[in-house]
Each structure stands twice: as C-alpha cells, then as structure tokens.
matplotlib code that plots the C-alpha trace (Angstrom):
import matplotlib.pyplot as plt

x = [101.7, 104.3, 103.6, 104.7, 108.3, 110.0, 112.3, 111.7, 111.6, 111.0, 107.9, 106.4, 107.3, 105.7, 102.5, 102.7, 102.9, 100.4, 97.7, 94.7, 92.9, 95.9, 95.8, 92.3, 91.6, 94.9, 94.1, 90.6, 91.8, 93.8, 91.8, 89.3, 92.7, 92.2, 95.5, 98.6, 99.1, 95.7, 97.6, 99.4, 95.5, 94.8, 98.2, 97.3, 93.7, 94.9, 97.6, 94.5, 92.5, 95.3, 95.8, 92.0, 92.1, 94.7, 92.9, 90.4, 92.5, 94.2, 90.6, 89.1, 92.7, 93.7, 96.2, 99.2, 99.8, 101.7, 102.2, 106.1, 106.1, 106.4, 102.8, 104.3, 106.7, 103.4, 101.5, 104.4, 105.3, 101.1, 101.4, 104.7, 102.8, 99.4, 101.1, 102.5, 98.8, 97.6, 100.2, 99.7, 96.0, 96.7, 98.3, 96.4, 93.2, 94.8, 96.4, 92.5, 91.2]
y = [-42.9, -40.7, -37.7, -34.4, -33.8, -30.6, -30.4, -33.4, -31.5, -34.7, -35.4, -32.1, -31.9, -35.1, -34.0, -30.9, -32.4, -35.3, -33.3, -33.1, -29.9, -28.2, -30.0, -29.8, -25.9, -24.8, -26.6, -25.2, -20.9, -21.7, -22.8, -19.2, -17.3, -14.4, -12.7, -14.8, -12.0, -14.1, -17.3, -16.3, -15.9, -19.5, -20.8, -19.0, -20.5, -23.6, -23.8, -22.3, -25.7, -28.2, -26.4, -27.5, -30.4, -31.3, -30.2, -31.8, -35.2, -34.3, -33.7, -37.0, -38.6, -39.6, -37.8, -37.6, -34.2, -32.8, -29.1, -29.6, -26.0, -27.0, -26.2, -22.7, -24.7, -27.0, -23.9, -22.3, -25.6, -26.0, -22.8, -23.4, -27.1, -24.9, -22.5, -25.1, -26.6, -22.7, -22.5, -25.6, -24.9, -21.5, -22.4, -25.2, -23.7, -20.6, -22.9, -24.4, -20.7]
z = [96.0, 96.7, 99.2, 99.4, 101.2, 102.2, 99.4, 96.7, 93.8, 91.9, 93.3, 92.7, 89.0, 88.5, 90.6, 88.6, 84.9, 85.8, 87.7, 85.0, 86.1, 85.1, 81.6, 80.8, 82.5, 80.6, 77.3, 77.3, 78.2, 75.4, 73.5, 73.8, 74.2, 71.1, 72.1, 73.2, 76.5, 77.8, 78.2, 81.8, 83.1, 81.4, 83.4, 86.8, 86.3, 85.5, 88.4, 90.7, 89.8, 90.2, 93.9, 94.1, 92.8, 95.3, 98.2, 97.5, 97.0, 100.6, 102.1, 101.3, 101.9, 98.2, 98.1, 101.2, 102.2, 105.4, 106.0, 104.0, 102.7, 99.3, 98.3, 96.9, 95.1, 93.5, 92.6, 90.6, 88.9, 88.0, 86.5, 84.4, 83.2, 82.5, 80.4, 78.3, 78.4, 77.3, 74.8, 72.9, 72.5, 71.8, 68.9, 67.7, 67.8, 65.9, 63.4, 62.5, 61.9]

ax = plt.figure().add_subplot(projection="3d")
ax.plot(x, y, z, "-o")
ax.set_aspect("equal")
plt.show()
C-alpha cells in the first residue's frame, strides 16, 4: 500500500479518488441538494469524512501515514473528488423529478 510522501502528488490523487467516504457522503448531499450553491457544503462534508476516514485507517495502522505535510494537499483533493461525487448526484436525482 502506498503511504503518504512529502510531495507524491500521485499518490494523493489516487487516495483522494478511491477513498469511499468521500463517494458515498458526496453522492448522498447531492443527492438532498435542492439548490446546486449546496453542493460545495456536500464536497467540504464529504472531504471532512475521507479526512476521518483516514484517521481512522492511520489510527488502527491500515493506512501508512507520517507527518509529510501533504494532508492539506489530501483534504483539498477529497473535496475536488466530493464535489464531483455532489455534482453527479445532484443531477441525477434532479433528472428523476
């Protein structure tokens, strides 16, 4: 499994677009978005749960994590990845109605 570095932006894009908090909590806010100016609070909410999802992962040691500095990096990428979550549901839920 590959661990965060200091500056491997690869590895945090690929953290960012296969971390499934920020999938399934930006999917959902979509989802119950009613006005598209909601989706940035789904993406910061969803970005907020892949940040705990992978504290939690670094907590019980599933997840290699050293003090690299690019956490900042993760959370912004999470919140890019949970907006296009937000979006997509945004839109197919208003396409059903």
């Amino acid at each position: 499994m590959t661990g965060l570095q200091p500056f491997e932006p690869g590895a945090l894009v690929l953290i960012a677009l296969l971390n499934p908090a920020v999938a399934i909590v930006g999917f959902m806010m979509g989802r119950a978005a009613d006005q598209p100016q909601k989706l940035v609070v789904a993406a910061f909410s969803a970005a907020i749960a892949g940040a705990i999802l992978i504290w939690v992962g670094a907590y019980f040691k599933i997840v290699p994590v050293r003090g690299s500095g690019a956490e900042a990096g993760l959370l912004v990428l999470q919140m890019i990845v949970g907006l296009a979550w937000a979006t997509l549901g945004y839109f197919l839920a208003s396409r059903r109605n």
